[in-house]
C-alpha positions in Angstrom: -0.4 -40.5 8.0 1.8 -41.2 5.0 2.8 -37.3 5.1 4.0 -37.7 8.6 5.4 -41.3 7.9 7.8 -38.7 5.5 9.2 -36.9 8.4 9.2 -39.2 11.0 12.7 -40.3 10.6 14.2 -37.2 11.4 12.4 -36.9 14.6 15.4 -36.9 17.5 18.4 -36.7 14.8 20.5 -33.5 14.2 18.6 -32.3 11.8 17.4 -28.9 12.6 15.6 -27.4 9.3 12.8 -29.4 6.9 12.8 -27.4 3.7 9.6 -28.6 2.5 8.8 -27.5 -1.5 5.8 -25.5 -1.7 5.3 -24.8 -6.1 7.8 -24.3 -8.6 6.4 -21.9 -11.1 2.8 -21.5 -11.5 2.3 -25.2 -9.8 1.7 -25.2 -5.9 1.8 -27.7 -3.4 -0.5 -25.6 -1.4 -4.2 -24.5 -2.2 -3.6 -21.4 -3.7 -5.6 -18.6 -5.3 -2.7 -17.2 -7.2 -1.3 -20.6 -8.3 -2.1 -24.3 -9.7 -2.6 -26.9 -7.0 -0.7 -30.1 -8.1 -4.1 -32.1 -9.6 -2.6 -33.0 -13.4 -6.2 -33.3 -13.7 -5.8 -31.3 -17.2 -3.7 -34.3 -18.4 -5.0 -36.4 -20.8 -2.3 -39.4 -20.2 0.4 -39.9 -17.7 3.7 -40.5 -18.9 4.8 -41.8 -15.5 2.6 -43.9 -12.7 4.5 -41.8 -10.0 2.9 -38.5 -11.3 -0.7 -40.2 -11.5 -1.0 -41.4 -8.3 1.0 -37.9 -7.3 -2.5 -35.9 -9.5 -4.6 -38.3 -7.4 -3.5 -37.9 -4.2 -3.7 -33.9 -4.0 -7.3 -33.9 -6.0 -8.4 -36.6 -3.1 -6.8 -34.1 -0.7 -8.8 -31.3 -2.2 -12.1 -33.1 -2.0 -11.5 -33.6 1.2 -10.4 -30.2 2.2 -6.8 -31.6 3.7 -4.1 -29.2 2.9 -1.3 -31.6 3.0 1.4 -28.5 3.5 -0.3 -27.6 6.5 0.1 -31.0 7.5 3.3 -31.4 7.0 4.5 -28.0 8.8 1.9 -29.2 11.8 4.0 -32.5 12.5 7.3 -30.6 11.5 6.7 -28.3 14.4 5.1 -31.1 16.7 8.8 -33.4 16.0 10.7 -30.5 16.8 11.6 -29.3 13.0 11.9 -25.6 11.8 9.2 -25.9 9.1 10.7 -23.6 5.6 8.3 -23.4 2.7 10.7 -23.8 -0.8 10.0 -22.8 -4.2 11.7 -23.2 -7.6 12.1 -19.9 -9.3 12.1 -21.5 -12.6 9.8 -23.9 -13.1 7.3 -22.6 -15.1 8.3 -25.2 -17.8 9.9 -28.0 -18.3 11.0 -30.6 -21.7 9.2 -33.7 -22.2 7.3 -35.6 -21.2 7.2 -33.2 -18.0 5.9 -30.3 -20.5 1.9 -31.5 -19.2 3.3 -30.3 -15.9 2.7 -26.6 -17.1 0.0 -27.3 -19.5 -2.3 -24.1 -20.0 0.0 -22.5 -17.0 1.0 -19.1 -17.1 4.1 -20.1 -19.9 1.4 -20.7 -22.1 -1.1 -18.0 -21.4 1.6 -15.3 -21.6 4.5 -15.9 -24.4 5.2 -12.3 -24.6 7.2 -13.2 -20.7 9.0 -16.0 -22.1 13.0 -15.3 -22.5 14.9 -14.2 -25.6 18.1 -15.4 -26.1 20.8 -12.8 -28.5 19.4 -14.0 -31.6 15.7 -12.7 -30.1 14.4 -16.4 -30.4 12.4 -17.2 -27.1 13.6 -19.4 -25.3 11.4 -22.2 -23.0 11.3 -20.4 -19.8 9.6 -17.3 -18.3 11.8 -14.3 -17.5 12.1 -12.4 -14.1 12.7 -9.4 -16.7 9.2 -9.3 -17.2 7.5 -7.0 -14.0 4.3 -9.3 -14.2 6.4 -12.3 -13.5 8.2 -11.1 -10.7 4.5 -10.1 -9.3 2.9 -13.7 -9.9 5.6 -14.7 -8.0 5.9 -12.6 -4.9 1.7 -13.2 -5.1 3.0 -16.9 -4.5 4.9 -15.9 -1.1 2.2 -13.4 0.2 -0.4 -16.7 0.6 2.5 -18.7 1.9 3.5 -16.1 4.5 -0.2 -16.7 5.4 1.1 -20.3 7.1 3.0 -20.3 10.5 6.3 -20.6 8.9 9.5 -20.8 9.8 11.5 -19.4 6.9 10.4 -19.2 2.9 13.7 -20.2 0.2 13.8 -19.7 -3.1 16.0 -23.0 -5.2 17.8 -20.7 -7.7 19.5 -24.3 -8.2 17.4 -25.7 -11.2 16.9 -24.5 -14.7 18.8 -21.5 -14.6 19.3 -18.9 -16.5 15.7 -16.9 -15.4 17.7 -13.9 -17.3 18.7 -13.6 -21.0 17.9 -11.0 -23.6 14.8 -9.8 -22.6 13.6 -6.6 -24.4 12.8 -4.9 -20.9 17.0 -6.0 -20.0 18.2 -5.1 -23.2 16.2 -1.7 -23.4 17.4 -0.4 -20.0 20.9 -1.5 -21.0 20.9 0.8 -23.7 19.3 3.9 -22.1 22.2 3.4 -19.2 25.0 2.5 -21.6 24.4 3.4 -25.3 25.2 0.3 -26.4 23.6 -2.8 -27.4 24.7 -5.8 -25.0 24.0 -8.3 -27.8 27.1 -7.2 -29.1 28.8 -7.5 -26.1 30.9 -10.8 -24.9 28.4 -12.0 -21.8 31.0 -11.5 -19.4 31.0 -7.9 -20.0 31.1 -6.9 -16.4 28.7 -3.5 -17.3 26.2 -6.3 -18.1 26.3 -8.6 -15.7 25.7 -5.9 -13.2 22.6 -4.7 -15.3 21.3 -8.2 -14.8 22.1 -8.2 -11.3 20.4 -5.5 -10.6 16.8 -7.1 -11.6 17.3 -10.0 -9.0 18.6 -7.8 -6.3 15.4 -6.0 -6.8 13.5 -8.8 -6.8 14.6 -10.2 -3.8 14.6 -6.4 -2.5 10.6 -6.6 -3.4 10.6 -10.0 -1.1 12.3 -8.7 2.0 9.4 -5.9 1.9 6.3 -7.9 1.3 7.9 -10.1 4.1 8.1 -7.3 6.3 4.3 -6.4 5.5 3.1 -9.6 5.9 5.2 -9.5 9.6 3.5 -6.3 10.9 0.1 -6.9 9.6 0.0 -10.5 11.8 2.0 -9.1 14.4 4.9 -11.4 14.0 8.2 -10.1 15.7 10.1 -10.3 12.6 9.8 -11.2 8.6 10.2 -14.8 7.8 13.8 -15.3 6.7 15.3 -16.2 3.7 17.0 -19.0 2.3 18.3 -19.0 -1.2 19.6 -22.3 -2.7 22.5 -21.1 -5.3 25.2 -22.7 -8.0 28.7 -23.8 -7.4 31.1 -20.4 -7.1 30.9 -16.2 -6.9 31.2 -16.2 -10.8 29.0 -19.1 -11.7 26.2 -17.2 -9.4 27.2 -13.6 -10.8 27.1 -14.6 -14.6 23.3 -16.4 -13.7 22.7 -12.5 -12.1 22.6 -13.7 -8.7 24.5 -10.8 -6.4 25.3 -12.7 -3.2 27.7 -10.2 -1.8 24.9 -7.7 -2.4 21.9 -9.7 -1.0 24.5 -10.3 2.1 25.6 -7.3 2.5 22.0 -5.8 2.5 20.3 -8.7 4.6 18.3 -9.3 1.8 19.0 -13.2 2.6 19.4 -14.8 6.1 20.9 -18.7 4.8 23.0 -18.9 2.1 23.1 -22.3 0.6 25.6 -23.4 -2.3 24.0 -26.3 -3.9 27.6 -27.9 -5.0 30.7 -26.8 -5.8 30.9 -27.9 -9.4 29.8 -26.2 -12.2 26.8 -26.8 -14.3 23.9 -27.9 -11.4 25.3 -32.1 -11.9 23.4 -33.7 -9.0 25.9 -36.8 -9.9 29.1 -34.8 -8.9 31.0 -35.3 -5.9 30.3 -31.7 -3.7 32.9 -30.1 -1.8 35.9 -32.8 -2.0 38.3 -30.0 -1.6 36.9 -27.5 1.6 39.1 -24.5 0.0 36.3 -25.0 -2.6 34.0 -23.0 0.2 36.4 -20.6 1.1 34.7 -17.5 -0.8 31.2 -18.3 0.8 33.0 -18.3 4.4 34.7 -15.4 4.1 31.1 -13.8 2.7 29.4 -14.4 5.8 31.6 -14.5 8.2 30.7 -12.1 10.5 27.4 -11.0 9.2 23.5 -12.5 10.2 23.3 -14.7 7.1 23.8 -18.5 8.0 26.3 -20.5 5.6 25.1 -24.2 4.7 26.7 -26.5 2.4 25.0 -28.7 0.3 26.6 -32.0 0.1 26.0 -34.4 -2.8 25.7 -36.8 -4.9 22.2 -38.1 -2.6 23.7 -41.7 -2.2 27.1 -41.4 -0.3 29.0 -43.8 1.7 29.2 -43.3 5.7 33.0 -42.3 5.7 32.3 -40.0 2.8 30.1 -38.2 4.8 32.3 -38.4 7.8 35.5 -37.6 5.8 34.1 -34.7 4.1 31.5 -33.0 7.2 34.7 -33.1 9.1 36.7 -31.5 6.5 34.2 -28.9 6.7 33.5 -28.3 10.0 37.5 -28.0 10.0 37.5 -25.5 7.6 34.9 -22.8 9.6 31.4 -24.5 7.7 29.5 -25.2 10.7 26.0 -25.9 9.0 25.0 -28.7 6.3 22.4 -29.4 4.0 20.9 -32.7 1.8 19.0 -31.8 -1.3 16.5 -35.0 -1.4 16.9 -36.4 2.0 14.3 -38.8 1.2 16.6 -40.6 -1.0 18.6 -41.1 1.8 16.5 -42.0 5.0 16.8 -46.1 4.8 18.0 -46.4 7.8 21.3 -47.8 6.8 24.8 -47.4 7.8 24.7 -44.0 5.7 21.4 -43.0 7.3 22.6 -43.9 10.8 25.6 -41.5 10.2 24.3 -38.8 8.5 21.3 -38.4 11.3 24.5 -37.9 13.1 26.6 -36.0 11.6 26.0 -32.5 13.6 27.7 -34.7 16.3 31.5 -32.8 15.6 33.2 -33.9 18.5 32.5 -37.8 17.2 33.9 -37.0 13.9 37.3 -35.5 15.4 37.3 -38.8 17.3 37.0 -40.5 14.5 39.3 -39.0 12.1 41.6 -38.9 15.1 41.2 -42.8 15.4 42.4 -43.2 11.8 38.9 -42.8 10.0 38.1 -46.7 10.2 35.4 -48.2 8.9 32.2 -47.5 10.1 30.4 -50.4 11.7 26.5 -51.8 11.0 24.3 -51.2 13.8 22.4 -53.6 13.4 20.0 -56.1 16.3 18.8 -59.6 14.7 15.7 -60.8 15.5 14.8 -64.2 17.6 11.2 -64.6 17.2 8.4 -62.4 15.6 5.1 -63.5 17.8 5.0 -67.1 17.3 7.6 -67.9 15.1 10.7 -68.8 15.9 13.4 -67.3 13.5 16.0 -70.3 13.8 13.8 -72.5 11.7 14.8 -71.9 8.0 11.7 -71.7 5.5 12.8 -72.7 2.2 9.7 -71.9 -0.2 
């Protein structure tokens, strides 16, 4: 119940998608065989009450045999929701106190994957370099292609880089090039593609197992793809994500820029200038991948988000997307507006009108049962 209670409140609104998060690194959300379902029961202390009662409520779940992700894509599906399974590419590690989150995870049982950066010191993070990484985590999306999905995404919008210096990078570079990139300024554009090249045929590697998974339970089609990227066509290319490759390939069927300012700042204002979008629009225009923007920070006013949709939508955007919506369903003004806010004709009225204020909706109460709400009860 308190799973559903989660996605009620998009029931009959214009949202279209749930992008529900399914692991991030070697931690699931799901009972897996390849992964670590969320218990914490290898913690000794929690640092936080949220993440006890979080250990708690997936090892009751467990003893109980409830999948909770199956519940949640069940009542997804029975509200009308496309149901897409997320996963965070990087989050095989994290600093403290969230270090216990990974404790005797795959970071730990296999340093020789963790990244290098051009001194050779490793640095805290596992890299896609490594083929066994890349393996443990397509084994991830094989079990979840198992579920009656909708889509899969992968959030290449936290703890980036999942490339550095690897000795597997920096090897091939040389065989290709002659030259070591460490001496190289990393801009070089010969070694930005090298890294490119991995993640294109990672997500190469995804699109097939997809397409495996499809035939051999008769589905129509693979589950799409969503990917979840960084603010600009540099910022992405420099981190060795390839978007005009994985467009032009149809290695990706949503493209999601995350914010248009540098650096992954949740806090930042997204997207106040729309020319800010133009390269991602003229990307997919006129090809099968979907372009949604991402706009944050997660507590905005109503007229921010009326202002800036319609700026959008103005601009040739026609999808959105909220990182964290459950920050923002209170059922305030903002909540009434954004649950909205695919309603384009009323924010061309709007702005046409002058962009006034936007109003409470609001019904006071008379009387609850018995008591009538006219009498004041101090104390």
């Amino acid at each position: 119940d308190a799973i559903r209670r989660e996605l009620e409140p998009y029931r009959d609104t214009d949202f279209s998608r749930m992008y529900w998060e399914a692991g991030m690194g070697d931690v699931t959300y799901f009972p897996s065989r390849v992964g670590s379902l969320l218990t914490f029961e290898w913690m000794e202390d929690h640092y936080r009450m949220q993440d006890r009662i979080v250990g708690q409520t997936y090892a009751d779940f467990q003893a109980k045999g409830v999948d909770p992700f199956r519940v949640a894509l069940d009542y997804c599906h029975e509200i009308g929701l496309e149901f897409h399974a997320a996963y965070r590419v990087a989050g095989f590690y994290f600093p403290a106190p969230e270090d216990e989150w990974n404790s005797g995870g795959l970071y730990h049982r296999r340093p020789e994957w963790r990244g290098r950066d051009r001194q050779g010191r490793a640095t805290p993070r596992l890299s896609y370099a490594f083929p066994g990484v890349r393996e443990f985590v397509l084994g991830l999306f094989r079990e979840l292609a198992g579920y009656p999905l909708d889509g899969v995404c992968l959030l290449y919008n936290r703890r980036l880089p999942v490339l550095e210096y690897e000795a597997p990078l920096v090897a091939g570079f040389m065989r290709r090039h002659g030259v070591d990139p460490r001496t190289l300024a990393e801009s070089d554009p010969r070694w930005l593609a090298h890294k490119a090249g991995v993640l294109t045929d990672f997500m190469r590697a995804l699109q097939a197992l997809l397409r495996d998974e499809s035939q051999r339970q008769n589905r129509a089609k693979p589950l799409p793809v969503t990917v979840v990227v960084v603010s600009s066509e540099q910022e992405n290319y420099s981190y060795g994500l390839d978007l005009k490759t994985w467009v032009a390939e149809a290695l990706i069927d949503t493209l999601v820029p995350y914010s248009s300012e540098t650096g992954i700042n949740s806090n930042l204002t997204s997207w106040e200038d729309p020319r800010a979008a133009d390269y991602f629009i003229r990307l997919t225009r006129d090809t099968g991948c979907k372009l949604a923007l991402n706009l944050m920070p997660r507590q905005i006013t109503p007229e921010d988000y009326k202002r800036r949709a319609h700026a959008l939508y103005e601009a040739g955007v026609d999808h959105l997307y909220f990182w964290d919506t459950h920050h923002r369903n209170f059922f305030d003004r903002s909540w009434t507006t954004l649950s909205r806010l695919g309603h384009k004709e009323e924010l061309a009225a709007w702005a046409a009108r002058g962009r006034p204020p936007v109003a409470r909706t609001e019904m006071k109460l008379s009387k609850i049962e018995d008591w009538d709400l006219s009498y004041g009860t101090p104390g």
